[in-house]
C-alpha positions in Angstrom: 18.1 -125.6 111.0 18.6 -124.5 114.3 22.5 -122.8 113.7 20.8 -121.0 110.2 17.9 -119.3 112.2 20.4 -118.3 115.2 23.0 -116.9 113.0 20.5 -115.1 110.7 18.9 -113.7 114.1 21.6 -112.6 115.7 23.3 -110.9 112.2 20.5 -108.5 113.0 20.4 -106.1 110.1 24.1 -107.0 109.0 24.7 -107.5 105.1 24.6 -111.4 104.7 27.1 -113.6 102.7 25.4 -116.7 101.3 26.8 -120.0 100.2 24.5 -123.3 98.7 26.9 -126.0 98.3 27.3 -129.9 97.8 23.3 -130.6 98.0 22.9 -133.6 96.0 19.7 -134.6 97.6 17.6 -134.3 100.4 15.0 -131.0 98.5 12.7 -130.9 101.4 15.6 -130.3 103.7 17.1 -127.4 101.5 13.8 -126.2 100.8 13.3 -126.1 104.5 17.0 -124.3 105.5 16.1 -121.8 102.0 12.9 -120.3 103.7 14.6 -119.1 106.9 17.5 -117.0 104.8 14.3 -116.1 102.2 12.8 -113.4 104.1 16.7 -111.6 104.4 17.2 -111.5 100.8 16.9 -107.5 101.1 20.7 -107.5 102.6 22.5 -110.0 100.8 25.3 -108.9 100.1 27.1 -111.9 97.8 25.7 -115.7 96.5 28.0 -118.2 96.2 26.1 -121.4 94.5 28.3 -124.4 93.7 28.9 -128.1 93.4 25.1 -128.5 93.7 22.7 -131.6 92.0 21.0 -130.1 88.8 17.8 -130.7 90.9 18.8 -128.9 94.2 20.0 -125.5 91.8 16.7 -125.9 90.0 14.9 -125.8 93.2 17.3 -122.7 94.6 16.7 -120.9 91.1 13.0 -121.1 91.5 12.8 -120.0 94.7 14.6 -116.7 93.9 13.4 -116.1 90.9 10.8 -113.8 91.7 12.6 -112.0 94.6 13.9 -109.0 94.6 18.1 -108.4 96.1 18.7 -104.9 96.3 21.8 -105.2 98.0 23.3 -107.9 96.2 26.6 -106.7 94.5 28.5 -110.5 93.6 27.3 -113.9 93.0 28.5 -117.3 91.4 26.7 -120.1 90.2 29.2 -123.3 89.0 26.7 -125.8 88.2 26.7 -129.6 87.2 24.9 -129.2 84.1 24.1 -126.0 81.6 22.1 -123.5 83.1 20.2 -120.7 81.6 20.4 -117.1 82.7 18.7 -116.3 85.8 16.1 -114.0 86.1 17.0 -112.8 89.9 19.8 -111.3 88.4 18.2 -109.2 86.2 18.8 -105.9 87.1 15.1 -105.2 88.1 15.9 -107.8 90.7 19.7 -107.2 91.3 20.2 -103.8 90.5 23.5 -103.4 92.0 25.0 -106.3 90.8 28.9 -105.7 90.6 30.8 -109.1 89.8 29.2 -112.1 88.3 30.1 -115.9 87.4 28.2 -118.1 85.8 29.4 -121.4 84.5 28.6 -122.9 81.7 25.6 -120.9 80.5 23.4 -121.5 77.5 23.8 -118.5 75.0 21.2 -116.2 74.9 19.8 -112.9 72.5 18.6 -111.2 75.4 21.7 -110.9 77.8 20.8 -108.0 80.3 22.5 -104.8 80.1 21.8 -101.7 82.6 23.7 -103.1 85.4 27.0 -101.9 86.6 29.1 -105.0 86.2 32.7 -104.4 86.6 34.0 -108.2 87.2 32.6 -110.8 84.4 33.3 -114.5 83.7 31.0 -116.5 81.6 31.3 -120.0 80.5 29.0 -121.1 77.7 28.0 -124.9 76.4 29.7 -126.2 73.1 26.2 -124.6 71.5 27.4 -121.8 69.2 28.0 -118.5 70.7 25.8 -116.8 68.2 26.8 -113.0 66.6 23.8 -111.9 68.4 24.7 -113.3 72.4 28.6 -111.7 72.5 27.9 -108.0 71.9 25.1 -107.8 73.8 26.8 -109.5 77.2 29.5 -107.0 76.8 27.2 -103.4 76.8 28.3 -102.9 80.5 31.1 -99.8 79.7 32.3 -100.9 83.5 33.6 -103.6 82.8 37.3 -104.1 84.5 38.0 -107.9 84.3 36.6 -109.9 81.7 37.0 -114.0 81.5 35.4 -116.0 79.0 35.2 -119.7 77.9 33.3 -120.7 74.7 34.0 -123.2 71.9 32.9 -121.4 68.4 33.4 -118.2 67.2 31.1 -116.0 66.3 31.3 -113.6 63.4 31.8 -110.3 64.3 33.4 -106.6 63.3 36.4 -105.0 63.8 36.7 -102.7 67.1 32.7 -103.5 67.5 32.7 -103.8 71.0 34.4 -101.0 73.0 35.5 -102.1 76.8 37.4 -98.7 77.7 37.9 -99.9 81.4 39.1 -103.0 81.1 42.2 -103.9 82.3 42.2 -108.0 82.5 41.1 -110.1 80.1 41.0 -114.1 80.8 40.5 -116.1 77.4 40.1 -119.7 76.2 38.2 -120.0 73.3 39.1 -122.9 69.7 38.8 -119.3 67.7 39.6 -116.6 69.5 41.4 -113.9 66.7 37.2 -112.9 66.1 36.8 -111.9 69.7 40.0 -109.8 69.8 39.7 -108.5 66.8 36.2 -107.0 67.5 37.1 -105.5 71.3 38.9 -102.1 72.1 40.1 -101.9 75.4 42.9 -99.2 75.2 44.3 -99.8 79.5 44.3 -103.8 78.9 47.1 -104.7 81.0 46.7 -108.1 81.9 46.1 -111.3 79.5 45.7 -114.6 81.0 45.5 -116.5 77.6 45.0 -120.3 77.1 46.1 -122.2 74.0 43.7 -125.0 73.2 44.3 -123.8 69.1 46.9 -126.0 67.6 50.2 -124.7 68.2 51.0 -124.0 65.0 48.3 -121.6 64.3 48.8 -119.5 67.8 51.1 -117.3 65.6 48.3 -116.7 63.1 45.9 -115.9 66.2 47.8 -112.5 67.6 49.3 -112.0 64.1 49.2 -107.8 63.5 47.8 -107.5 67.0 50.7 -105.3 68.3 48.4 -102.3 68.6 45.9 -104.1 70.3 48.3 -105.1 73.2 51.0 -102.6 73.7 49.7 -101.9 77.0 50.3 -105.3 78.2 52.3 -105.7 81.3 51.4 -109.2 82.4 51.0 -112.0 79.9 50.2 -115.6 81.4 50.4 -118.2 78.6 48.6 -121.5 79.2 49.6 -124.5 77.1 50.5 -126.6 79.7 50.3 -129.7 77.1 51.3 -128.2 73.6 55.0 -127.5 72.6 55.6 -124.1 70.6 57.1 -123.8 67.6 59.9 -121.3 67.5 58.1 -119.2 64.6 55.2 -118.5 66.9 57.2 -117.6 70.0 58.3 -115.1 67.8 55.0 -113.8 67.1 53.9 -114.0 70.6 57.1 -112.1 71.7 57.0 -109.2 69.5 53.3 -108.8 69.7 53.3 -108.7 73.7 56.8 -106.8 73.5 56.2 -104.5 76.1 55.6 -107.4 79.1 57.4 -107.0 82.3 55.9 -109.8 83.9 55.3 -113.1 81.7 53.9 -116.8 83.6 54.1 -120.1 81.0 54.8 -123.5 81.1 58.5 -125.0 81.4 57.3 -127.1 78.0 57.3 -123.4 76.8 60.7 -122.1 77.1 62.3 -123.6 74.5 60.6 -122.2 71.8 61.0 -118.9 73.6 64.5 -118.6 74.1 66.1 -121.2 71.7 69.0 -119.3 70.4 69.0 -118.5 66.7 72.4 -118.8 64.4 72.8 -114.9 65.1 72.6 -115.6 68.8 68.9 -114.0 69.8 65.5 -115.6 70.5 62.2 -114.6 70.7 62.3 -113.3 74.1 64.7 -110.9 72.9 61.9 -108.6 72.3 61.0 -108.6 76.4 63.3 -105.7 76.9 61.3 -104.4 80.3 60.9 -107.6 81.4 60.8 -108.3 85.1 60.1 -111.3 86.4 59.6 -114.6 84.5 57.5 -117.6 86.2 57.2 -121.2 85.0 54.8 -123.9 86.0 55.3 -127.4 85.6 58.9 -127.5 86.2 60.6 -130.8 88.1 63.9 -131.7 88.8 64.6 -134.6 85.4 63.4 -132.1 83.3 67.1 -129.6 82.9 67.0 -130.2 79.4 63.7 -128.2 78.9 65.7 -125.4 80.6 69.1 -125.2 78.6 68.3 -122.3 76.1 66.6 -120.8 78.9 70.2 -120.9 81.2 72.0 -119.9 78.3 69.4 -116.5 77.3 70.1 -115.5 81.6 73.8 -115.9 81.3 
């Protein structure tokens, strides 16, 4: 109590960076440490809630529920259990608000718009992510960087939702072809994409997408437990042709760069590539790497 009053004295009029983390019990205490930073909510400047009992955030969303941050421009909640959103970030309350996290958030029909959100990442609960919750969350024409986790697709119509600033675009969803077949964002230029689809049916996922992603320089492909089949590297190849930097896993590169009987692969369409990183490589695993070896020689 004592270090919290001194260093929120002697910040003066400074903006204030807050962080409420690892309180699984002990309320009164929080409570108690909450209303000496309270008072200071005018200037601060980011949140960071995390790792928190389901009973300590409930306490720390009630006590700023009604307050007012006029200077707050990025917060993050990661909580233990699903969490609705809040109403201090509302932008009545947060009206400045620039980058936002919240994870894993219960779908609503009334996500706020009016802000000037630039950085985004939602994660919602298995519940359906309902035609009515998507559009709505993505009315903020800032947006720069989008990242979104959900489990069902929701219904929705081609080149619905216009994002004409975005330029990174995090994604891992069971059906995601809805999603990018209903946004527009023309200066996309980074895709971190993870495959939690059956491998089989990735190639039916970005199938036809070319013009949706012929701005992509940076492709990271996530499987890190799923083996491609050659058919859908060559989807995902000629789709994303115009990569120059791509990130998978070492699991991946076969599929990639498996020479066919007329001696190309799929990562024959990379023709600007310029720089390839793997993850998951170790040293008894050569044979994962061959075709790869072969394709830089």
């Amino acid at each position: 109590m004592s270090l919290v009053k001194a260093h929120t004295a002697r910040s003066r009029q400074c903006p204030l960076d807050i962080t409420i983390q690892s309180w699984q019990n002990s309320r009164p205490q929080l409570s108690a440490l909450l209303d000496v930073i309270i008072p200071h909510a005018h200037r601060w400047r980011t949140l960071d809630i995390r790792s928190n009992s389901h009973h300590c955030l409930q306490l720390v969303l009630d006590k700023f529920n009604d307050l007012k941050f006029p200077s707050l421009i990025r917060t993050s909640i990661i909580a233990t259990a699903y969490i609705q959103y809040p109403t201090f970030l509302r932008p009545e309350s947060s009206p400045v608000l620039q980058s936002l996290e919240l994870c894993p958030l219960i779908p609503v029909d009334d996500f706020p718009s009016g802000q000037p959100i630039t950085d985004l990442s939602l994660q919602f609960s298995p519940q359906c992510l309902g035609l009515w919750t998507l559009p709505s969350l993505l009315l903020s024409q800032k947006l720069t960087t989008l990242e979104l986790v959900y489990s069902d697709s929701p219904s929705l119509q081609p080149d619905s939702i216009s994002l004409p600033f975005l330029t990174s675009l995090t994604l891992k969803a069971t059906q995601p072809r809805e999603l990018i077949k209903a946004v527009v964002a023309p200066n996309l230029s980074y895709l971190y994409f993870t495959v939690v689809v059956p491998c089989h049916q990735l190639s039916a996922v970005f199938h036809e997408f070319e013009s949706k992603f012929r701005n992509i320089r940076h492709l990271v492909l996530d499987a890190p437990s799923s083996t491609l089949e050659v058919e859908c590297a060559e989807v995902v190849s000629s789709v994303f042709s115009n990569v120059r930097h791509v990130e998978m896993h070492t699991v991946e590169t076969d599929a990639f760069f498996r020479m066919n009987l007329d001696g190309s692969c799929a990562a024959d369409h990379w023709e600007s590539l310029e720089s390839l990183t793997f993850r998951g490589m170790v040293a008894y695993c050569e044979s994962s790497t061959e075709h790869l070896v072969r394709w830089v020689d």
